[in-house]
C-alpha positions as CSV (number, residue, x, y, z in Angstrom):
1,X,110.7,119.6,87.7
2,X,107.3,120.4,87.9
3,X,106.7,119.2,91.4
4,X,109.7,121.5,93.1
5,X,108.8,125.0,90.8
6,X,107.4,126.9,94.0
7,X,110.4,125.7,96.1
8,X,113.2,127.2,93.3
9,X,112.0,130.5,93.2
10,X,115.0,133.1,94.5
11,X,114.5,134.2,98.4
12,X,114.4,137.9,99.4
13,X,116.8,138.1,102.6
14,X,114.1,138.5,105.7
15,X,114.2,142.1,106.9
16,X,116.5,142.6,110.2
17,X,114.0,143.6,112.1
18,X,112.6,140.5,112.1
19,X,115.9,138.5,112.1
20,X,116.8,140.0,115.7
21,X,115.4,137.1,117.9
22,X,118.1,136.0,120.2
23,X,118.0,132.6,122.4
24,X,118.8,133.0,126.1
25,X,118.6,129.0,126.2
26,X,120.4,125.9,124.1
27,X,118.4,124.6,121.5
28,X,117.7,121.1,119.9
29,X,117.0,119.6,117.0
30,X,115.1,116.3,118.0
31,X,115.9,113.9,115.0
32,X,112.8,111.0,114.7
33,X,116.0,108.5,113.1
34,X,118.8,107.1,114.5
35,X,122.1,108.3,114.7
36,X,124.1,108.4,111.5
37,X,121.1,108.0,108.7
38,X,120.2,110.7,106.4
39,X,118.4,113.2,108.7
40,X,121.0,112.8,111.2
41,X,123.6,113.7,109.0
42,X,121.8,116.9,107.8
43,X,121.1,117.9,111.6
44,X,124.8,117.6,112.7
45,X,125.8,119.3,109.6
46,X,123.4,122.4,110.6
47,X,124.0,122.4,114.3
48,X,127.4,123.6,114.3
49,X,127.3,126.4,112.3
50,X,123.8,127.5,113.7
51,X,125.2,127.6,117.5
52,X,127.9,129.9,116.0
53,X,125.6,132.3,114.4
54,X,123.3,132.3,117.1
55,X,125.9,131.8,120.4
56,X,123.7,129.1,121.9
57,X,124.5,125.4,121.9
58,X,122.5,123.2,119.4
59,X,122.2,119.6,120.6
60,X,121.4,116.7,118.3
61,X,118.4,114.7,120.0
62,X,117.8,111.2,118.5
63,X,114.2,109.7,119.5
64,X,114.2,106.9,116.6
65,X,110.9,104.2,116.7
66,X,107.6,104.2,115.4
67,X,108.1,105.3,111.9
68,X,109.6,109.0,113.4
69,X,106.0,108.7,115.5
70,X,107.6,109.0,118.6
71,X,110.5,111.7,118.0
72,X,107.4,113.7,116.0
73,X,105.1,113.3,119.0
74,X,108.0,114.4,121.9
75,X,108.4,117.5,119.5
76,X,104.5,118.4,118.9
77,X,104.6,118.6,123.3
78,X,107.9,121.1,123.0
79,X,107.1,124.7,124.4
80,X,106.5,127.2,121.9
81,X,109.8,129.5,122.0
82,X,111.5,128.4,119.3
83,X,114.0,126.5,121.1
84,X,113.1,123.0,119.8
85,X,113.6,122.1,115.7
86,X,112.5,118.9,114.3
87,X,114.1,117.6,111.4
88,X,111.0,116.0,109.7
89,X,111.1,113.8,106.7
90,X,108.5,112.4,104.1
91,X,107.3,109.5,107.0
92,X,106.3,111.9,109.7
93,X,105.2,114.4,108.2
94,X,103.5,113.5,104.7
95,X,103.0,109.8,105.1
96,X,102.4,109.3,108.7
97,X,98.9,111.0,108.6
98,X,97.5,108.3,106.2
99,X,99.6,105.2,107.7
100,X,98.4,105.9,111.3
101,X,94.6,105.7,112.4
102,X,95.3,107.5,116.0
103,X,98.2,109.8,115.3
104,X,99.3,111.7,118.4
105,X,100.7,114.6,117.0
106,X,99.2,117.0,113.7
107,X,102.0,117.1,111.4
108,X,100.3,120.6,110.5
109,X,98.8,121.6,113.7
110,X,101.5,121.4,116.1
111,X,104.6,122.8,113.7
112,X,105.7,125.9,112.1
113,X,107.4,125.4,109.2
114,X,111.0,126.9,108.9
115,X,112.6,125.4,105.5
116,X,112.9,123.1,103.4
117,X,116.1,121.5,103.9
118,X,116.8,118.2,101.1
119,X,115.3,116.4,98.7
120,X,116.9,113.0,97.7
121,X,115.8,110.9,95.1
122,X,115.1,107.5,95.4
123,X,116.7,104.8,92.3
124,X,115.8,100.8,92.0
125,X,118.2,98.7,92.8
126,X,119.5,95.3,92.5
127,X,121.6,92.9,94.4
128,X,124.8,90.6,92.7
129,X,123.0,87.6,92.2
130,X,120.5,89.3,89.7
131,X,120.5,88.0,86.4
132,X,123.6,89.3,83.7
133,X,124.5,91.2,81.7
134,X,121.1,91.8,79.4
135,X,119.1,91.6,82.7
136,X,120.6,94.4,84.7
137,X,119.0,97.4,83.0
138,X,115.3,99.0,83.8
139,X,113.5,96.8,80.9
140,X,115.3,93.6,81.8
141,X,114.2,93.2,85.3
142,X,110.4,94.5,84.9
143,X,111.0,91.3,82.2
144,X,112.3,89.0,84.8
145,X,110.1,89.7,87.6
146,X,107.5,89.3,84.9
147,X,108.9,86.0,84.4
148,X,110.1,84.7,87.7
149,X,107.8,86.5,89.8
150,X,109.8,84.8,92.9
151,X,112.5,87.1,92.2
152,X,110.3,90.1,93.5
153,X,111.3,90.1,96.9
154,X,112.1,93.5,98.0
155,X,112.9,94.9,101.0
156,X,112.4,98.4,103.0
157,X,113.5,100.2,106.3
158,X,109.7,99.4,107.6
159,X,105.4,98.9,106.9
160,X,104.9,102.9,105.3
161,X,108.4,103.9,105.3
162,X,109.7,105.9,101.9
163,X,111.4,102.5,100.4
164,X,108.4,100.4,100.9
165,X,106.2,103.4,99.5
166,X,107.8,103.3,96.1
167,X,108.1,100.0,95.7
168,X,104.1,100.0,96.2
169,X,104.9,102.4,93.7
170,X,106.8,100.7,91.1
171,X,104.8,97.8,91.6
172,X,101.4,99.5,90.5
173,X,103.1,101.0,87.9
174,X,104.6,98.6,86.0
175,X,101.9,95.7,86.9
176,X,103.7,93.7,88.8
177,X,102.9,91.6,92.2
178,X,106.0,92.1,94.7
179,X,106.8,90.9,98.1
180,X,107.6,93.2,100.5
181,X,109.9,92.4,103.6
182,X,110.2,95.1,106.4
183,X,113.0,95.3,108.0
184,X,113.9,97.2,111.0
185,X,116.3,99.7,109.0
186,X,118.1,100.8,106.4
187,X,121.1,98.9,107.0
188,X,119.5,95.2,107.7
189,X,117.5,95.3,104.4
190,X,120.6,96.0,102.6
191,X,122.9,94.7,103.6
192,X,120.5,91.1,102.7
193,X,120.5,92.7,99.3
194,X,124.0,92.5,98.4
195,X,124.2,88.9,100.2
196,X,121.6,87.6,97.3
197,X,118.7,87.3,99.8
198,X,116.8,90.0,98.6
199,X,115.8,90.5,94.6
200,X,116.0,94.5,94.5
201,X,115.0,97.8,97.1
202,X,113.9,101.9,96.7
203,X,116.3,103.3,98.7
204,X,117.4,106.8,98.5
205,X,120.5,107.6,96.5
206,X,122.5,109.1,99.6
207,X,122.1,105.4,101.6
208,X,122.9,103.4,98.6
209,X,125.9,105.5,97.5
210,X,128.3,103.6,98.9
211,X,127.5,99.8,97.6
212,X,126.8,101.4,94.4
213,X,130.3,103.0,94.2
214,X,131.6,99.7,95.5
215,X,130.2,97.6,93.1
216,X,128.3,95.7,95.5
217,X,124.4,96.7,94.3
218,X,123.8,98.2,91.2
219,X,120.9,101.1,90.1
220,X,118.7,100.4,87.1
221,X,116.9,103.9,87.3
222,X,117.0,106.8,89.4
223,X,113.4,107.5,90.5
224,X,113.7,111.0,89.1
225,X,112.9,113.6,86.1
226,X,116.8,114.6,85.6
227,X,120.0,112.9,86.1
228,X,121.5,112.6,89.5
229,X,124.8,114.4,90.0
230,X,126.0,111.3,92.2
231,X,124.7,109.5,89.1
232,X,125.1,111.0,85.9
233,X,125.1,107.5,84.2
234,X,122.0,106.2,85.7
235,X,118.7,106.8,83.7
236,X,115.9,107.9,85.0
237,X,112.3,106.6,85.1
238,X,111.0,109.5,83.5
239,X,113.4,109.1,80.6
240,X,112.6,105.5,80.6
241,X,108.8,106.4,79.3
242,X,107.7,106.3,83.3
243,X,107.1,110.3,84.1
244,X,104.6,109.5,87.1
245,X,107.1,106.8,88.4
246,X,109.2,109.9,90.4
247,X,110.1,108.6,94.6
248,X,112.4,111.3,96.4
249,X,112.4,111.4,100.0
250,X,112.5,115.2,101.3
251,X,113.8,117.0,104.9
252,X,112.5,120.1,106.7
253,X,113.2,121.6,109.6
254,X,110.0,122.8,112.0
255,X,109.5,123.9,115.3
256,X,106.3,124.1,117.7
257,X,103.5,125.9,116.5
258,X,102.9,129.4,118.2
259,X,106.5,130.0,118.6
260,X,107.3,133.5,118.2
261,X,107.5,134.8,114.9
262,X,110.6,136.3,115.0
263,X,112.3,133.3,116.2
264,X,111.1,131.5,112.8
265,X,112.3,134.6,111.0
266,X,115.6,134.1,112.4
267,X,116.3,130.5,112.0
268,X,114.7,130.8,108.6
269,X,117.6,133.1,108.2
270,X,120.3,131.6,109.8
271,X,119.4,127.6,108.4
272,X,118.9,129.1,104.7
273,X,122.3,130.5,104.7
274,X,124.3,127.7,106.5
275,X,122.3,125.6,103.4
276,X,123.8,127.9,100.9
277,X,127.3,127.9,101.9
278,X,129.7,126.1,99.8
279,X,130.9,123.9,101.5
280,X,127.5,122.9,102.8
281,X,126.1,122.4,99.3
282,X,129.5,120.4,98.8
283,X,129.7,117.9,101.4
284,X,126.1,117.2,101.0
285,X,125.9,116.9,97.4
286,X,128.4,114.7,97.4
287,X,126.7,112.8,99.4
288,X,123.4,112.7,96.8
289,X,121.7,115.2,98.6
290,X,119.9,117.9,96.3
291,X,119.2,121.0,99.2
292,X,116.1,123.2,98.7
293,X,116.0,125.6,100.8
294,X,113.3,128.0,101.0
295,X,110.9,129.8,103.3
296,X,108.4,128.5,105.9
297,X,105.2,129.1,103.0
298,X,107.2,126.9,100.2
299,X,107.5,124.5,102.5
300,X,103.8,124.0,103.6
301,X,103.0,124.1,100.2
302,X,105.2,121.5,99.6
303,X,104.2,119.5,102.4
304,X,100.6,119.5,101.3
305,X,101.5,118.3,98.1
306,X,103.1,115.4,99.2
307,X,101.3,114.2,101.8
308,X,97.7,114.3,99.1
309,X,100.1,112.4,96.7
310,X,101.4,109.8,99.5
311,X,98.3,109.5,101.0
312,X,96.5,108.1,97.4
313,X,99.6,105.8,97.3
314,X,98.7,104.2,100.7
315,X,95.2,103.9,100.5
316,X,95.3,102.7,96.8
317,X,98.1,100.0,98.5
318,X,95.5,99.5,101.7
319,X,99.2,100.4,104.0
320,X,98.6,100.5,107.7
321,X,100.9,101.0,110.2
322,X,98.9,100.6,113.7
């Protein structure tokens, strides 16, 4: 996995010194989602365990709209003590910067990086109504929407988000002319994919796990180099003959630039080793996660990566989202 090699490396443990930083305040995590997606669940997962190890309340914040603009922005104007985290995703932090002409926060600028947090792949996936049996594989529907291009009606949480990305993706890949329908959500756009009015969606594994356990949509590929765990059965584009045709969408957690460094130290610390625990790595696993954690220089790196990568994929697409 050539694109995560700088992330897997092992972490020495931060020196105590530097791990001493103590909050005489609650904190927040300000999540740019709503309640009860992906980034939500990863904050709420974190926030417990990080008020016990630091003896301060942690309180979720959700300030959904504008692509995670506006959750991104209210955290970029945050004081610099270390008090406010923002869960960031691919959208506001590697794709917002190319989607938005007058962006009012510096995804770079304004945040220190703490860690890396998730990584979740993205598969194709297709409604009921899709053609069987010979149809419902990886060649058979790039050979129907070759045919019927009609049937290439796909839809995505909104203009620039992660699902309509690699489906811009997919569709440069394999040739193919595709109509996108934004949605306001995750939830709308599928749930018109299992009712038949959709022709097939990107979304991550971890939204789709459900309907694809169910029966109710079904995954042609995984958008990936290696097998899912959530998914052993799936192939994956790569293994398909498709190695550039990889879509994951990624977490880290950030807080305001200039905030002491100690205080990053510390939740560095404390966030890497809630992500390590068992029982973390369990229940988000299971849930198609894959967690990363790292330290705050992997993930710039990584950020910068993905954000040069996104950003040809939404200029090549011409993508605005004013």
């Amino acid at each position: 996995m050539k694109r995560r090699a700088l992330l897997l490396t092992p972490l020495a443990a931060p020196a105590l010194a530097q791990g001493e930083w103590r909050p005489d305040r609650p904190l927040r995590i300000i999540v740019p989602f709503p309640a009860g997606g992906s980034a939500d669940v990863q904050s709420r997962l974190i926030a417990e365990p990080l008020a016990q190890a630091l003896g301060q309340p942690v309180v979720i914040e959700n300030r959904p709209g504008a692509g995670g603009t506006i959750g991104a922005t209210e955290a970029a104007r945050a004081a610099p003590d270390g008090l406010t985290l923002f869960m960031a995703t691919t959208g506001t932090h590697s794709a917002n910067p190319s989607l938005y002409p007058r962006l009012a926060y510096d995804p770079v600028a304004d945040f220190a990086p703490i860690t890396l947090v998730s990584d979740y792949a993205q598969c194709i996936a297709i409604g009921p109504d899709w053609p069987a049996p010979a149809a419902r594989d990886f060649a058979g529907l790039v050979a129907g929407l070759r045919a019927e291009p009609a049937r290439g009606l796909y839809g995505s949480s909104g203009i620039g988000s992660p699902t309509h990305l690699a489906g811009e993706m997919f569709a440069h890949a394999m040739g193919l002319r595709l109509e996108h329908v934004p949605y306001r959500g995750q939830a709308p756009a599928l749930n018109d994919l299992v009712g038949g009015r959709l022709g097939l969606m990107f979304p991550s594994i971890s939204d789709v796990l459900g309907q694809l356990r169910g029966g109710r949509v079904a995954a042609v590929a995984t958008m990936a180099r290696t097998r899912h765990t959530a998914l052993p059965e799936v192939p994956t584009t790569a293994e398909l003959g498709h190695p550039d045709l990889v879509s994951s969408i990624w977490s880290g957690l950030y807080t305001r630039a200039g905030s002491p460094p100690a205080a990053i130290a510390r939740l560095n610390l404390e966030i890497v080793r809630i992500l390590n625990a068992p029982a973390t790595r369990q229940r988000l696993g299971d849930a198609g996660f894959e967690l990363l954690p790292g330290t705050p220089e992997q993930l710039a790196r990584f950020q910068a990566a993905e954000t040069a990568r996104w950003g040809e994929v939404i200029r090549r697409a011409g993508i605005r989202a004013d």
